[in-house]
N, C-alpha and C positions, 0 to 999 in steps of 0.2 A: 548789706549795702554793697554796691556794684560799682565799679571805676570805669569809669570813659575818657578816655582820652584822646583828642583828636590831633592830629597830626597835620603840621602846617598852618594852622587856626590861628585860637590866641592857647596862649599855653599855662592857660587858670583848669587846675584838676578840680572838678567839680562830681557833687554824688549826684546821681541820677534815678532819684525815688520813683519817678514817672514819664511815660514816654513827652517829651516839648518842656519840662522844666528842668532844671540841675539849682544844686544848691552847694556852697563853697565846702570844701572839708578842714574843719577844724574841730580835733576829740581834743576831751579834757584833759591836761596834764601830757600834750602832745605837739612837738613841734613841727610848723608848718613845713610840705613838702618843698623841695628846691630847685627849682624848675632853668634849667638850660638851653640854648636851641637844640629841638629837635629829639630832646630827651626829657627825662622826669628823674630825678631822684627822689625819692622816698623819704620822708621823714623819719627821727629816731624815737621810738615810743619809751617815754622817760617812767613809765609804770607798769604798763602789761607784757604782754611777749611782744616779740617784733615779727616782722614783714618775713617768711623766709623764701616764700616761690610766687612768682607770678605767671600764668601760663598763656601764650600769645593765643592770638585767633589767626585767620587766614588773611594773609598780606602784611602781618606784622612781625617783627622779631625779637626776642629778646636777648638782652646782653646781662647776666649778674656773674659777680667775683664769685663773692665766698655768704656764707651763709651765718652771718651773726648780727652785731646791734649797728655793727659797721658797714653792712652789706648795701652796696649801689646796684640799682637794676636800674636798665637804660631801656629803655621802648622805644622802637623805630620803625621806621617804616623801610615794607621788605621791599628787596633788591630786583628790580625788571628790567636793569639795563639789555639783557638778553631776549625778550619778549619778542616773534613773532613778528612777521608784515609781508605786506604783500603790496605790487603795483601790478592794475590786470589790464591789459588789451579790453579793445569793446566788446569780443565776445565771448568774452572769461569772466568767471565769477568766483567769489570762495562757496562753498557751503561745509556743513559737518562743522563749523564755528565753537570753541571752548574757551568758555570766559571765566575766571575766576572769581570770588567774590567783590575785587574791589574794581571789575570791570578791565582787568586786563585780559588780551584774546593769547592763549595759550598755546592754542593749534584749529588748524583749519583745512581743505581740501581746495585744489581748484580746478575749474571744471568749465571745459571751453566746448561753446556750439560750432557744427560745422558750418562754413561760408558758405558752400554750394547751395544751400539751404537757408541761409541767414544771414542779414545784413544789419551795420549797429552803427549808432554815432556814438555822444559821448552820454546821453543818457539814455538812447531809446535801441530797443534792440527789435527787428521789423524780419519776417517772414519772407522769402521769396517767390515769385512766381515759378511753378516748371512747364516749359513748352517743349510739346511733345508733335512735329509737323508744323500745323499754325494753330494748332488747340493749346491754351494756354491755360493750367490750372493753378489755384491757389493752394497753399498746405491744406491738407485735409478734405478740396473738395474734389469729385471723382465725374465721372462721365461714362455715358455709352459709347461715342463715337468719336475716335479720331481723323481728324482731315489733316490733306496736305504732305501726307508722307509719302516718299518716290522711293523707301526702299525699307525692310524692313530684315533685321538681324535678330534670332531669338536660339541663344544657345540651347534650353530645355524645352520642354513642351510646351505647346499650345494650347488651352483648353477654351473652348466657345462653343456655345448650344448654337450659332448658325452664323455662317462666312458665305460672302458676297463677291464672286471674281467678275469683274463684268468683262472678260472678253472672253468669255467661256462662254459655248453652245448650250444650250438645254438639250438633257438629253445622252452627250454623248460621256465616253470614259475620260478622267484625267489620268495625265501622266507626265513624269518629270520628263521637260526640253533640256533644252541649253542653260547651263550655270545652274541647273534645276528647278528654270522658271517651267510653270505649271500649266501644260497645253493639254489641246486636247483634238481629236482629229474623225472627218465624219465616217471614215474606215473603223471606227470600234464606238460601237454604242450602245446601250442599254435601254429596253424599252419598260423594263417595270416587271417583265418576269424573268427574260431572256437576254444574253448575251451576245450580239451579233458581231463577229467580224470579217468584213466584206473582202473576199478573195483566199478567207481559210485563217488557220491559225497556225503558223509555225515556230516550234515551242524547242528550246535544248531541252528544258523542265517545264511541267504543270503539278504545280500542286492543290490539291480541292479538298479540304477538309471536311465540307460535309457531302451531298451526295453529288454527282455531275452525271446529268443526262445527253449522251452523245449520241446522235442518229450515225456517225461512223467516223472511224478512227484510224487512221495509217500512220502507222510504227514504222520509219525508212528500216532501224535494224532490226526489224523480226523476220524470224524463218519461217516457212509455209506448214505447218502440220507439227510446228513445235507449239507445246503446250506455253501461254503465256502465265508469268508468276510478278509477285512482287520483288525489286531486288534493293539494291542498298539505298536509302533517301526514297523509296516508295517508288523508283523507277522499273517501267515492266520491262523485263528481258523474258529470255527463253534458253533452254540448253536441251543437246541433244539426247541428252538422257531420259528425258519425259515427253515424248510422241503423241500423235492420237488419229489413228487412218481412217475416221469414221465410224467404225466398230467398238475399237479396246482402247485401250489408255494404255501405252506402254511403259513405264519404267525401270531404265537399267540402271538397275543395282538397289533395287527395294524402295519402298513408297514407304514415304518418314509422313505423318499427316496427325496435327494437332489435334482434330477431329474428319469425325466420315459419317455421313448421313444416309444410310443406303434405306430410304423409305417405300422405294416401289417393290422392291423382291428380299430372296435371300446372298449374301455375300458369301462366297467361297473364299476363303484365305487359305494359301500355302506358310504363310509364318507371317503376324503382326509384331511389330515394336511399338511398343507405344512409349514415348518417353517419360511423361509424367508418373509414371509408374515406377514404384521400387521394388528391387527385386528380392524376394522372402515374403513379399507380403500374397495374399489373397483376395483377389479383383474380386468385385461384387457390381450390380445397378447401381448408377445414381442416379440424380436429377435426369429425366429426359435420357433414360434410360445410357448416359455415358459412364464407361467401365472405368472404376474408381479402385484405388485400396486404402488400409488405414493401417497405419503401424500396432494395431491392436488386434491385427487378424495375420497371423503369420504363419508359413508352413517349412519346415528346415527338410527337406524331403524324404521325414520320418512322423514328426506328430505334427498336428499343426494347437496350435497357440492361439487364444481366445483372453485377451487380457479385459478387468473388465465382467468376465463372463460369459456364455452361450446360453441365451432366449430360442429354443426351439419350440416347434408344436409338435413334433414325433420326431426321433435320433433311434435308429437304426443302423448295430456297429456288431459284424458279424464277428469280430476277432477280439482280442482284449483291448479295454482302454482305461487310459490314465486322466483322471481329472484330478484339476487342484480345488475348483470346486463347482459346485451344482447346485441350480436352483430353480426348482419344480414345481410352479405355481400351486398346483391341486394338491402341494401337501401341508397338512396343517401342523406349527410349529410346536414342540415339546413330544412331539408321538414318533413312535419309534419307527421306519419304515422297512419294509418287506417285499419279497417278489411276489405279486398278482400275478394276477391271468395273462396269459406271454410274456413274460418276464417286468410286469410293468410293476414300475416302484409304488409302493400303495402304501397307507398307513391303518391306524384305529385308535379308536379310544379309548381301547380298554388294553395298549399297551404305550405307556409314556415315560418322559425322562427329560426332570426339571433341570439338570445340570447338577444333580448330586442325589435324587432318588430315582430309580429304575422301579415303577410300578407298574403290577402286571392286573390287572381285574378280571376275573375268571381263575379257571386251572391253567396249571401249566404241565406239560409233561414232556420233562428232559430226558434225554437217552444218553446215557456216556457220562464221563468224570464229569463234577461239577468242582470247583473252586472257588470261595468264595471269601474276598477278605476284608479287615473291619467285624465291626459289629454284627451280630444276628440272629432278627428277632423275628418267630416263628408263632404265628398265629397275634389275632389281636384282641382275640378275647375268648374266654375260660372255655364256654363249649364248642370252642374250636378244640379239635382235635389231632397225633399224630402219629402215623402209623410208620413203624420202622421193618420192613422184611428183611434186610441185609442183617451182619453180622458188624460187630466192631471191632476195630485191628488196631483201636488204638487206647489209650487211658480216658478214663472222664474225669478232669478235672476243674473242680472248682475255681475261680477267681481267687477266691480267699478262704483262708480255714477255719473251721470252726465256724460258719456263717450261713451257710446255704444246708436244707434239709432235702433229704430223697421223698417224697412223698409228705401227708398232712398228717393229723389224728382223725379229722374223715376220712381222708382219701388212702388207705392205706395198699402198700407192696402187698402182694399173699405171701413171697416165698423170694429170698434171699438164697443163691446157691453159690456160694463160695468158702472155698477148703479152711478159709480165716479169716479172722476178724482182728485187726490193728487200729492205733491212736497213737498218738505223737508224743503220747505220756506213756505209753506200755499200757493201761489199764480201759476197756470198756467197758463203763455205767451207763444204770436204766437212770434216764433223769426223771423218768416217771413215775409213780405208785405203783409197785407192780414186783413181778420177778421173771427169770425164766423159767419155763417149761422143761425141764429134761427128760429124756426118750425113757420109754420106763421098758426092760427087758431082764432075760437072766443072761446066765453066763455065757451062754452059746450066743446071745444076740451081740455081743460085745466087738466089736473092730480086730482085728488081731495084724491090723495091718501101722495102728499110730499108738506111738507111748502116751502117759501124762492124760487119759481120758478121764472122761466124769459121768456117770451115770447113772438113774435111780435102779437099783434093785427090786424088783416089784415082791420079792417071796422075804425077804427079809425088811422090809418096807424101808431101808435106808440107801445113802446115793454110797456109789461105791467108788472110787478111785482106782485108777490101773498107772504104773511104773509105767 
């Protein structure tokens, strides 16, 4: 069940089961509340627990002691002595308005229209007219044309697709008068292609941006037979250093030129500078055949330098040279190359090299040391065969011992010639079924060169033993 209490009303605390009825409160075994202006005490509940918090809503406040059977809570209405207000002129308003639940205004803005613009009594706020000459418009509505105006001030720019002077000629040039009203005069006119003005053009400067066609042209400071040039602001002068008597083109002290077009013959130069060029590199054609360089062709006045690379079609170099590197269209990659016919780099395919086998297909026949290091495997199948003519100066050793055989039980050695026979045990055994052969002779056959021999005795039919 829910408490309402209204404040300022009648001051009967009533329950409020549903919204437009209320019904009195009295619980059983419960005395009734005790009601004060402007507050409420609570009744004291003579059998259950008691009342211990009551928690306000917004605009209301509450007041309790202490919290037992004796406890007074007082309910009030909260304090707005401090509340907001405002008194507006006609053309001020509040907005942004914040109202609290019980309708008080909390906070607000205010916000006034300009006069020049707007006019207000005490309920109606009205728009003004702006007259502009004798055209007078309303807010908001615009026009094409203004009348009436004797004089016009416009600190920025102008913009109009078409202006109307009527005391202007058709026809002729305008130009700023006096105060820099806007005249015009029938000494300078335009006819639609041409520029005429009547008794010449005398000019401190002309400037023409794009092309200007003059039938003739008198410069008061130019010299007769000096070459004319452009000078600072586009203005033409002359100096005596660059001449021209009909014949030659003089210039003293070297002709400096962006470019030179010499298309009817050949030019002779005694020494060119050309600026745009750096110096170390190597000038070559460009475009329109003007001599160019690139920091990727350079000469230090011993090798010259090709970063990048050098693309030739034939290189012809009668002394040594050093490349960092080469690249040879007609040669194909992995094959090893060689000098051809007049020294030219050539390859094949029956000699290549994958970046870790060096294969050769056919014979090869080397003259001189050979060295060869790593592993090394000689033929790649059985009826391959290998012929040795030299002699060996050095030991043949096995990898591993006891592991690798000298020949097969088909393939056998004929004849072992060596003064002895050693194992790593002191003792050699046939590991086969079998035995040796021993030389069969008499006494006169016998060694008399080594002790400790063995030999069959062929008249005595036994082996004989020598000290």
């Amino acid at each position: 069940m829910s408490i309402k209490v209204k404040v300022g009303g009648g001051r009967t605390i009533k329950a409020v089961p549903k919204q437009g009825q209320s019904t009195s409160i009295v619980a059983p075994a419960e005395r009734k509340p005790q009601i004060v202006p402007d507050s409420v005490v609570l009744g004291i509940d003579t059998i259950g627990g008691y009342v211990q918090q009551v928690n306000p809503g917004a605009g209301i406040v509450i007041t309790q002691t202490i919290v037992d059977e004796a406890a007074n809570v007082v309910i009030g209405h909260a304090d707005t002595s401090t509340a907001v207000s405002t008194t507006n002129p006609n053309l001020s308003y509040p907005k942004n308005i914040a109202i609290d639940t019980f309708g008080h205004i909390t906070s607000f803005e205010n916000v006034t229209l300009n006069p020049l613009n707007f006019s207000a009594n005490s309920t109606v706020i009205s728009s003004d007219n702006i007259t502009i000459g004798t055209t007078s418009l309303t807010l908001g509505e615009s026009t094409s044309t203004l009348t009436g105006l004797t004089s016009l001030d416009v600190g920025g720019p102008v913009l109009s697709n078409t202006l109307s002077i009527r005391n202007i000629t058709d026809g002729r040039i305008l130009f700023a008068g006096a105060n820099g009203f806007v005249s015009d005069s029938a000494g300078l006119t335009f006819i639609g292609t041409s520029l005429i003005a009547s008794g010449g053009v005398f000019l401190n400067g002309l400037q023409v941006d794009g092309q200007a066609d003059v039938d003739s042209l008198n410069v008061s400071d130019l010299t007769p037979t000096r070459i004319v040039y452009a000078g600072a602001g586009g203005e033409l002068v002359d100096n005596a250093g660059l001449t021209y008597n009909g014949t030659s083109i003089v210039a003293t002290g070297g002709v400096f030129l962006d470019s030179l077009d010499v298309s009817s013959g050949q030019a002779t130069l005694g020494s060119v500078n050309i600026k745009d060029l750096t110096q170390g590199r190597i000038m070559y054609a460009g475009a329109n055949g003007e001599l160019i360089d690139s920091a990727n062709l350079t000469f230090d006045d011993v090798s010259i330098t090709a970063s990048g690379g050098v693309f030739l079609d034939i290189l012809r170099v009668p002394g040594q040279t050093t490349l960092g590197s080469v690249n040879v269209t007609d040669l194909t990659s992995g094959r090893i190359t060689f000098a051809g016919a007049d020294g030219e780099l050539s390859d094949s395919n029956k000699l290549t090299f994958d970046g870790s086998t060096f294969t050769v297909t056919g014979d090869a026949d080397i003259t001189g040391n050979v060295t060869i290091g790593g592993n090394l495997t000689l033929g790649d199948n059985e009826v391959d065969t290998i012929t040795v003519v030299a002699d060996f100066t050095s030991d043949i050793v096995p990898d591993a011992s006891n592991t690798y055989s000298l020949g097969t039980p088909t393939k056998e050695w004929r004849r072992i010639f060596t003064p002895s026979l050693k194992s790593s045990s002191g003792v050699v055994s046939i590991d086969e079924t079998g035995a040796f052969v021993l030389p069969v002779g008499g006494t006169a056959d016998r060694p008399t060169t080594q002790a400790r021999l063995c030999q069959f005795a062929l008249l005595v039919q036994q082996i004989a033993f020598r000290d």
